[in-house]
Each structure stands twice: as C-alpha cells, then as structure tokens.
C-alpha positions in Angstrom: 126.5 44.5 105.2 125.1 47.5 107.5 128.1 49.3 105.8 126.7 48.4 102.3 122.9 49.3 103.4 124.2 52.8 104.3 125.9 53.5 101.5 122.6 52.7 99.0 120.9 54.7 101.4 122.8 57.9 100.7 123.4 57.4 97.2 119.1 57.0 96.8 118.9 60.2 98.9 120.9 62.6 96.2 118.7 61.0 93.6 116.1 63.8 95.2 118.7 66.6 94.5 118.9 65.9 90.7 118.4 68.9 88.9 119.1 67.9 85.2 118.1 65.6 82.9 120.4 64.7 79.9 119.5 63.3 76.7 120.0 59.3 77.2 120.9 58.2 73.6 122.5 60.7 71.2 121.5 60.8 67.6 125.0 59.0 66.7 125.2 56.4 69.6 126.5 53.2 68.6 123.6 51.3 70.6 121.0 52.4 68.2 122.4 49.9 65.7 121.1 47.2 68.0 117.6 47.9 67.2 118.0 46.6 63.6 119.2 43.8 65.1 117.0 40.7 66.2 116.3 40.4 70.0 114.8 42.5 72.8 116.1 45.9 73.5 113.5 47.2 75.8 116.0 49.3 77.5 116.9 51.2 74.1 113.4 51.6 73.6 112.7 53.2 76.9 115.8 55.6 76.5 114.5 56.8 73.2 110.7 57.2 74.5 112.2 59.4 77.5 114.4 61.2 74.7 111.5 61.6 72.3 109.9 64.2 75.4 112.7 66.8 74.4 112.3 66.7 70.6 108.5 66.6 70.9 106.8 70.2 70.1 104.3 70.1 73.0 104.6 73.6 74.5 104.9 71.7 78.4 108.0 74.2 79.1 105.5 77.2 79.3 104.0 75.1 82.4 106.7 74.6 84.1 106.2 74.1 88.1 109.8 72.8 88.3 113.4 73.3 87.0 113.4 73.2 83.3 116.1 70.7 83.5 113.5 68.4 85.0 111.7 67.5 81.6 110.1 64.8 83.3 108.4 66.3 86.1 107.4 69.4 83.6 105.7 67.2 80.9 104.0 65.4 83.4 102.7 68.4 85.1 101.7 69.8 81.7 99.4 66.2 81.2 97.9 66.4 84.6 96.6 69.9 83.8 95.1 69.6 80.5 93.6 66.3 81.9 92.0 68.0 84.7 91.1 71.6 82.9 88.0 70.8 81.0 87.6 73.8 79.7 91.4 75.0 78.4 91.5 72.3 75.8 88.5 71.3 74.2 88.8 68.6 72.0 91.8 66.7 73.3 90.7 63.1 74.1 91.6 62.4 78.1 92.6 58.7 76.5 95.7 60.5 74.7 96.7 62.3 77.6 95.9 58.9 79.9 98.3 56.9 76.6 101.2 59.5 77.4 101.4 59.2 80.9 100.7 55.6 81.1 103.7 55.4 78.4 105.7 58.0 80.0 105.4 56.0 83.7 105.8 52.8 81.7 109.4 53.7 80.0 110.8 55.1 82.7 109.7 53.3 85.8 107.9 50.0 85.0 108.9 46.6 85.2 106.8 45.1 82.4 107.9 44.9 78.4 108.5 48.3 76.8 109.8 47.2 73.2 108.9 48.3 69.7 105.2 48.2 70.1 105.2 50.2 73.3 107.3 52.8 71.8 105.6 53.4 68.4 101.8 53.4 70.5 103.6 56.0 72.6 105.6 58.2 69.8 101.8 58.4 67.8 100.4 59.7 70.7 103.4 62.3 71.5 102.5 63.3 67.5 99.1 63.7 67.9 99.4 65.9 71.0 101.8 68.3 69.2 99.5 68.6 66.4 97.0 69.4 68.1 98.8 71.9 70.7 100.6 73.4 67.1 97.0 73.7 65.5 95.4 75.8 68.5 98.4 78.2 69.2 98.3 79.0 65.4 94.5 79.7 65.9 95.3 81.9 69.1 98.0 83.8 67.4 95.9 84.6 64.3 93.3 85.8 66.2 95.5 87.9 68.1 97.0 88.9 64.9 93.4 89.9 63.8 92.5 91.9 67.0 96.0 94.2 66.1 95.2 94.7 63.4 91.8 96.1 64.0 93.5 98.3 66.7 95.7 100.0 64.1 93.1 101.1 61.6 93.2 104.8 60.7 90.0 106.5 61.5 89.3 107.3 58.0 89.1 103.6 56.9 86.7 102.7 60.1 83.2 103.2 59.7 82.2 105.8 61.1 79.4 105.4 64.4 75.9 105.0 63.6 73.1 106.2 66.4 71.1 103.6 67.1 67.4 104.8 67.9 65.0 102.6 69.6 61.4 103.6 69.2 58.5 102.0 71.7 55.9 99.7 70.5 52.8 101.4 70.2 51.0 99.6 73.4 54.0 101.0 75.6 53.6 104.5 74.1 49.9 104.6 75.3 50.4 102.9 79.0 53.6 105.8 78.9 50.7 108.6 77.5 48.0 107.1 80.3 50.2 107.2 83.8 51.2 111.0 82.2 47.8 112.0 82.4 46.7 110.0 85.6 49.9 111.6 87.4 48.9 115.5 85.4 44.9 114.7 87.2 46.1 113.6 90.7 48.7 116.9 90.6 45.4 119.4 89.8 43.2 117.7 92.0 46.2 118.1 95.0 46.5 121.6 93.9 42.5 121.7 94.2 42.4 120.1 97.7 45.5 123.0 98.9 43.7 126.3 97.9 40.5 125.0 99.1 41.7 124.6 102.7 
C-alpha cells in the first residue's frame, strides 16, 4: 500500500514537467462515431472542446507567458488579460470571456455534465471571440496600411504647407498698444529723473 502511495505520488509530480499538449481526438478517430449514437459521451465532448482551442483563430499564441505546447495555460492567460485590460478591447463582453473559461475549466477539470449542450454553448462562444479578435486586427492592419501609405507619397502629390497666421482680437491689440506706451512714459520719465540728478 505505502508502495502504491509512492508510486502515484511520483507519477502526479511529472504531470508538472509536461511540456506538450497533443490533439486528443483526430479528425478520423473511430470514437467520434459514438456521438451519433444515443447515450452520454461527456468524455468525447470534453476532448473535442479542449481540441476546438487549437483550431480556433483567437490570436492567444501572440500572448504567450508559457511554452507554446501548453495551449492551455496560453489561452487561458490570453482570457485573463483581455478580462482584466479594460481598455485593449473595448467591446468584448467580460460574460464571453467569463463563458470560455468557465467552459474551458469545465471540460477539462470538472466533475459535473459536459455533453452536447455544454460543448455547443462553449464552441459559440470560441466563434464569437474569433470574430471579433479577426474583425479588430483587420481594422488595425488597415490603418496601418493607411499610415504607409501616407508615408510614401511623393512630394509633388502632398499639398504643399500653408502658413497659418493668427491675428489678435481687437481688445488685445489695444491692452498690447496701452502697456507699450505706459512702459515708453515710465522709460522717459527714468531718463528725466537720471539727467536731473
């Protein structure tokens, strides 16, 4: 028994030196046959939710705080920071990034029912995230695209620089004209007051 104990001690221990993450079920596996069938497959449906990280297009590789075998660790990592960065992504509900991880934790380490249901709430969510990731990076990169082009302009097709002339309003030109002449009075009578003494 205390043989036993050690021995799922170790093995838990290397789980902390995993370093890659494999896709669970491949397009062709024989298992996904099972979910036409009746009955509940919750652990086919979990596999594909974890699977359904890779083929998403959510840019959560660009983050990435960890290996980029670790797909899990990145794409939560990605969720945490757009959930706590109010300003970098404006418009993305904090309830879709809240479904995804809740999903996320849900597939791969809860205890409760993760079937059919579970999996399509959490694959609408994964859709709606790229979408909206897809839609602002096309923004960014037109704008960007915009900004180069306005860098390679000839000269000759640029307009060329106006002066800009600001004139006074007429009450400052006359409070301008009055401390000219009080300073101009105060000089001659200082000059004055000199060659008199």
């Amino acid at each position: 028994s205390q043989d036993l104990k050690e021995e799922i001690d170790i093995r838990l221990s290397r789980v902390q030196d995993i370093r890659y993450e494999p896709r669970l079920l491949a397009e062709d596996d024989n298992r996904l046959l099972q979910l036409e069938a009746p009955g509940c497959y919750n652990y086919l449906y979990r596999m594909k939710a974890l699977d359904a990280i890779r083929t998403s297009e959510i840019p959560f590789h660009a983050e990435g705080r960890y290996p980029k075998s670790l797909i899990g660790k990145n794409f939560c990592a990605y969720l945490l920071e757009l959930r706590n960065s109010s300003a970098s992504f404006k418009g993305i509900r904090k309830a879709l990034i809240d479904t995804l991880l809740d999903g996320y934790e849900s597939a791969r380490y809860g205890t409760g029912v993760f079937g059919k249901l579970e999996y399509l709430k959490y694959q609408d969510a994964l859709n709606e995230l790229a979408n909206l990731t897809k839609a602002r990076g096309g923004v960014s990169q037109r704008q960007h695209q915009s900004a180069a082009k306005d860098l390679t302009l000839s000269p000759e097709v640029s307009n060329p620089a106006t002066i800009q002339v600001t004139y006074l309003p007429s009450s400052q030109k006359s409070k301008r004209a009055k401390h000219f002449l009080e300073l101009k009075s105060f000089k001659d009578n200082y000059n004055t007051l000199e060659s008199t003494l």
